[in-house]
C-alpha positions as CSV (number, residue, x, y, z in Angstrom):
1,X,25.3,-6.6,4.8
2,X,21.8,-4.8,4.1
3,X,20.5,-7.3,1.7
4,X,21.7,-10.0,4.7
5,X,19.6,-8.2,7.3
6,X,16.6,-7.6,5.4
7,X,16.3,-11.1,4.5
8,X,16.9,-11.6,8.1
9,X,13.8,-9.7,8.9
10,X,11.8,-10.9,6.2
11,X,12.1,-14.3,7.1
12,X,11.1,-13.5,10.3
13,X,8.0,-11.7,9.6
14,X,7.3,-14.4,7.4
15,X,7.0,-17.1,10.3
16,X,5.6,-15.0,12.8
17,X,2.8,-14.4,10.6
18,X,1.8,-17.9,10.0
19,X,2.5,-18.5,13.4
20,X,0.0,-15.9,14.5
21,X,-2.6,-16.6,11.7
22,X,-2.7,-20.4,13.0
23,X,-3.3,-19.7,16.7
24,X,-5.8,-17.2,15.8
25,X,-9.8,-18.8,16.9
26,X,-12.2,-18.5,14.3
27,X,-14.2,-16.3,16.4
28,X,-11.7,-13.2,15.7
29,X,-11.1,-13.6,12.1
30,X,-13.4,-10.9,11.2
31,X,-12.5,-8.3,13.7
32,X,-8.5,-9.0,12.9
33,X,-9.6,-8.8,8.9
34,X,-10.8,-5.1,9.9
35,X,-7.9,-4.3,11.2
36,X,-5.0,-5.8,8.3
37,X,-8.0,-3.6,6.3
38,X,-6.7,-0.1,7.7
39,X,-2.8,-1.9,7.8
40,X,-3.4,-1.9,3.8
41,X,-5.5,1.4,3.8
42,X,-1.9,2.9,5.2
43,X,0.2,1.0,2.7
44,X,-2.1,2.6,-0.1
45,X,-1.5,6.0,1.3
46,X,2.1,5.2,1.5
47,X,2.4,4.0,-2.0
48,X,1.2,6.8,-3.6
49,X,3.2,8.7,-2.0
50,X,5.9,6.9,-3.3
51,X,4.1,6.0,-7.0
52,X,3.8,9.9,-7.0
53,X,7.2,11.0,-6.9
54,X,7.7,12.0,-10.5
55,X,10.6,9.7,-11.3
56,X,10.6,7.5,-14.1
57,X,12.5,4.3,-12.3
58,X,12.3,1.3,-10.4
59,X,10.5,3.3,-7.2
60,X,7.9,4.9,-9.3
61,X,7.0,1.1,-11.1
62,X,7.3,-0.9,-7.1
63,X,5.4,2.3,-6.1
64,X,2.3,1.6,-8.7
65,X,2.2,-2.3,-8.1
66,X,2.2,-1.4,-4.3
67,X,-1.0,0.7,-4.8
68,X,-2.8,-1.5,-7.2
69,X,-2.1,-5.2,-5.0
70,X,-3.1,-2.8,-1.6
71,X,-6.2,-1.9,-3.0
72,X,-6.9,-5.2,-3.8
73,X,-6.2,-6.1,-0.9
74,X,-8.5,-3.6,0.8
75,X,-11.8,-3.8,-1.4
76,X,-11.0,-7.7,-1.2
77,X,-10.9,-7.6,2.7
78,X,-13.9,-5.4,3.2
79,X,-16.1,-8.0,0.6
80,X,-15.2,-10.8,3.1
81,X,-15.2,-8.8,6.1
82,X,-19.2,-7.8,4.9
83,X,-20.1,-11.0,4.0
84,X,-19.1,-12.8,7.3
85,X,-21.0,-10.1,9.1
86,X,-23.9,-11.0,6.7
87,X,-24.3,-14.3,8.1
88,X,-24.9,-13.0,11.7
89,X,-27.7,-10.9,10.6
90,X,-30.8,-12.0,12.0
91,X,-33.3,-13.2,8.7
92,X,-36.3,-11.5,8.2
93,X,-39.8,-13.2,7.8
């Protein structure tokens, strides 16, 4: 019954995040990228909490991956968030 219900709610995350990342104008990718920035800043907190536990199992190995594909995400985000705001920069000379 748990496994049914959290397929349940993935699959529904799942579409109502492409259909929000579809409606979204190009003019509010950049402050929406700052924002699923802290989202992932939050999940890195988070999985080192749960990386850090001290158990050698399955949490501790889900818990590493989490950190190392959130701070991807992150330092990937902030590069694109930087360069976008880069090319509103008025030019000097």
């Amino acid at each position: 019954m748990d496994a049914v219900f959290l397929t349940f709610i993935l699959m529904l995350s799942i579409f109502l995040g492409f259909e929000l990342i579809t409606k979204v104008p190009a003019t509010l990718h950049t402050p929406l990228m700052s924002g699923a920035n802290a989202i992932s800043g939050i999940t890195v907190v988070g999985a080192i909490g749960l990386a850090g536990t001290g158990q050698q199992d399955l949490s501790n190995w889900l818990g590493a991956a989490a950190v190392a594909l959130a701070s991807i995400n992150v330092v990937g985000g902030y590069m694109v968030t930087d360069r976008m705001l880069a090319m509103f920069k008025k030019r000097e000379g």
